[in-house]
N, C-alpha and C positions, 0 to 999 in steps of 0.2 A: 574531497568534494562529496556531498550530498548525493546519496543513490535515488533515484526519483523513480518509483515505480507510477504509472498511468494503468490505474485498473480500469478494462474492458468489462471484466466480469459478465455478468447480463445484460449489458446494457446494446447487446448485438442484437436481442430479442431473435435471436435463432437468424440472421440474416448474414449470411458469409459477407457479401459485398459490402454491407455496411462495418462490419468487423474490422473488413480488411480499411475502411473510411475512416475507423477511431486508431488503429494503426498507426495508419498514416497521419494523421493528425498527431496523433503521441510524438510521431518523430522529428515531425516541424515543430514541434513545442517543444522539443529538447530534454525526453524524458529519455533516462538510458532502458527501461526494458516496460512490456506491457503485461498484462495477466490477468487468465484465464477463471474460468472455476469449472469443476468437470465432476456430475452426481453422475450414481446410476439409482434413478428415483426409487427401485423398487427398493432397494437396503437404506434409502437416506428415509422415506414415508413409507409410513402403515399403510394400507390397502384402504385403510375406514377412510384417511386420509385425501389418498388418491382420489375417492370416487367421490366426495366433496364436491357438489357442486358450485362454479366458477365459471364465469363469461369472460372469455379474454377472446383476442385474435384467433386462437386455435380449435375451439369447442366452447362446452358448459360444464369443463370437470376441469380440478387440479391436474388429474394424471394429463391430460391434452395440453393445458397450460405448460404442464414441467418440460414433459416432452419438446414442446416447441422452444424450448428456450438450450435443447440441449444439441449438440454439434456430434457429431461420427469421430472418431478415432482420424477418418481420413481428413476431413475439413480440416481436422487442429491441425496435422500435420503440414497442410495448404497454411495455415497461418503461421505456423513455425517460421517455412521456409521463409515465406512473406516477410516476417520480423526478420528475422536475421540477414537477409537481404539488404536490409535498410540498417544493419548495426545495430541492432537493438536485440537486448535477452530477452525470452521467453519464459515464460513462467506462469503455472497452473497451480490454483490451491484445490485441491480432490476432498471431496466431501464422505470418504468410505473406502476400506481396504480395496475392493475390488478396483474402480478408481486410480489408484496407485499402479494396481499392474497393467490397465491399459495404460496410461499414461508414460508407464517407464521407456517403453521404444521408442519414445521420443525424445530422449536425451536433454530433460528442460534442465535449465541454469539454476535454478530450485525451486525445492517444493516450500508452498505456503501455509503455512497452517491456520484456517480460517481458525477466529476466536470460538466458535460452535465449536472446533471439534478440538482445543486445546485442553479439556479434560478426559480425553479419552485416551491413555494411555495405551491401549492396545493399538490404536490406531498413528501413535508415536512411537512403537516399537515397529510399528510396520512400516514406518517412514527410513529408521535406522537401517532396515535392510538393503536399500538404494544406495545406502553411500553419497545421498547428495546433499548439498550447502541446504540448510533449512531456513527460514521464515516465519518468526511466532510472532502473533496475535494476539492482547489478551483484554480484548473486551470480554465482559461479563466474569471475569477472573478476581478472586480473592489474591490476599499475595503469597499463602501458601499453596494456594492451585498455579499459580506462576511459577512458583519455584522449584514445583514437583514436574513440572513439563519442563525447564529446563534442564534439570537433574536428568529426566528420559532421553532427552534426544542428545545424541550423539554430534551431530556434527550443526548444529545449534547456532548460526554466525551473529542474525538478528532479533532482538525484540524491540517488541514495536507498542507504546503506549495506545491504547487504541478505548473508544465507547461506541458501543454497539447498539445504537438508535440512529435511525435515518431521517431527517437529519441530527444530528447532536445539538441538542441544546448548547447557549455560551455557554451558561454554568456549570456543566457536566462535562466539559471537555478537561478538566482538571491535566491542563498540560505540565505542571512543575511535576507529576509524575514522572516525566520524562528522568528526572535529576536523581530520583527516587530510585530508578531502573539502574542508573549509570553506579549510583551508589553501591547495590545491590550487587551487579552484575562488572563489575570493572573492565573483566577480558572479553565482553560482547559487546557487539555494533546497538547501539540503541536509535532507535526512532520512532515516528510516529504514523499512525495508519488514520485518515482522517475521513469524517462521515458529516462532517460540519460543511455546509452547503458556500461559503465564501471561502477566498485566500487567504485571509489575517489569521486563522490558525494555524497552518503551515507556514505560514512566513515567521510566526513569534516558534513554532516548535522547531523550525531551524535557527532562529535568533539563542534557544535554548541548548543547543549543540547536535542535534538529532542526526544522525548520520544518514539516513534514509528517512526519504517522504515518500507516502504511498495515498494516491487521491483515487477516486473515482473520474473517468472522464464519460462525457454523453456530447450527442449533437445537439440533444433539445431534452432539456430538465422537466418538459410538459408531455416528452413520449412516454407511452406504455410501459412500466415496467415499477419495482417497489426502491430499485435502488436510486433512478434517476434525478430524484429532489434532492440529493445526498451529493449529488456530484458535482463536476464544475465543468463547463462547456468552455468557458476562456483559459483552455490550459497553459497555451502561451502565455498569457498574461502574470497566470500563478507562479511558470516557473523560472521567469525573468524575475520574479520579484522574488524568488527563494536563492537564485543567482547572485542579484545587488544584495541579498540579506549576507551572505556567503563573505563578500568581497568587502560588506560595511563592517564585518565583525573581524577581519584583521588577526593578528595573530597575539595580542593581548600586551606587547612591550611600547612602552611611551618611546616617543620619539620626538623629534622636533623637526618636522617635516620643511624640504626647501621650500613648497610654497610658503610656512610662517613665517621666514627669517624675515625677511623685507616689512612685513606685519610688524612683526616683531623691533625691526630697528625705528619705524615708525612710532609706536604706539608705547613701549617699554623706556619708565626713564630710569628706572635703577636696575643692576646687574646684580648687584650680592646678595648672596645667596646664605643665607642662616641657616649653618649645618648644625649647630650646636642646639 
């Protein structure tokens, strides 16, 4: 079965209760786990950066913006339980070593590795120290910068076809990637991370064998934030249709199913069959 991750990501815009809103929506939509993302802005932006000014909900600067989109160590925790309450994994992608070790007392189901930081090597060796099931990404990746983050991480489970524009254009969604990965990669889970604002890409990149689907989900595509246009607000709808794609693609041996027989004696006036 298809691992279906429902990315929260930012799309909480720094609001617990709404958080715990896409949650719970993940779980009625029947995604098996939700995830996070967790900076600490001062090591993810430059200072020049920070002080950038920016009109959002929070202030007139990025650093107030960032700020406001980031959760306490304790919140995540409150959302852990939350998830796991309802059966569903948790799981954070950490944007920077430090990051990592708040994060580890919370014992998530794995870490993700956003595509931003899958060339950063040192930050894949700091992932190895965990010991936990990993998540790779590789928008904006060459395929020998794939296959050098592969080669780093240690306990390495999925890679994930992925383009890194919000939303992705059709033409740039280049999903026979997928087939490209499995080639490449034989003894890993391959699937697809999607940034492409409808369902037909996730439906066709499970149609294509993808063992995980990872979407964005939002309550409303028109709220505040960069990721929201990227996302999909009818998650139920996506993941009944990567479910029926699931159950339409069968297990690859012909058959002659009891519904044709009767077709079959109806409609068939010859039997023999030309083996020669």
């Amino acid at each position: 079965m298809t691992y279906i991750i429902s990315e929260i990501g930012i799309n909480h815009n720094g609001d617990q209760e709404l958080a715990k809103q896409l949650i719970k929506k993940s779980y009625e939509a029947g995604a098996n786990a939700v995830k996070f993302q967790k900076r600490d802005i001062d090591l993810v932006y430059t200072k020049e950066e920070l002080d950038k000014p920016r009109e959002s909900p929070w202030g007139t600067t990025n650093r107030e913006q960032k700020l406001g989109l980031e959760f306490s160590i304790d919140q995540y925790k409150d959302l852990k339980d939350y998830t796991k309450s309802l059966g569903m994994d948790f799981i954070i992608s950490c944007w920077d070593t430090k990051s990592i070790d708040d994060i580890e007392p919370l014992d998530v189901c794995y870490h993700k590795v956003a595509s931003a930081l899958a060339t950063d090597l040192s930050f894949l060796k700091k992932l190895n120290e965990t010991g936990k099931p990993v998540i790779l990404s590789t928008g904006m990746c060459t395929e020998e910068e794939i296959e050098a983050a592969v080669n780093t991480l240690d306990s390495l489970e999925y890679v994930l076809c992925c383009t890194s524009t919000y939303p992705t254009k059709t033409e740039e969604l280049n999903l026979l990637h997928i087939k490209t990965l499995k080639q490449k990669f034989p003894n890993l889970k391959i699937g697809f991370s999607n940034h492409y604002n409808g369902h037909d890409a996730c439906v066709a990149a499970t149609a294509l064998g993808s063992e995980c689907i990872e979407f964005h989900i939002t309550h409303d595509r028109t709220a505040y934030g960069s990721d929201q246009s990227a996302s999909i607000e009818n998650a139920k709808g996506l993941i009944d249709a990567i479910k029926k794609v699931e159950i339409m693609l069968g297990d690859g041996e012909k058959r002659v199913y009891d519904t044709e027989v009767p077709i079959m004696q109806k409609l068939r006036k010859v039997s023999d069959t030309c083996l020669g």
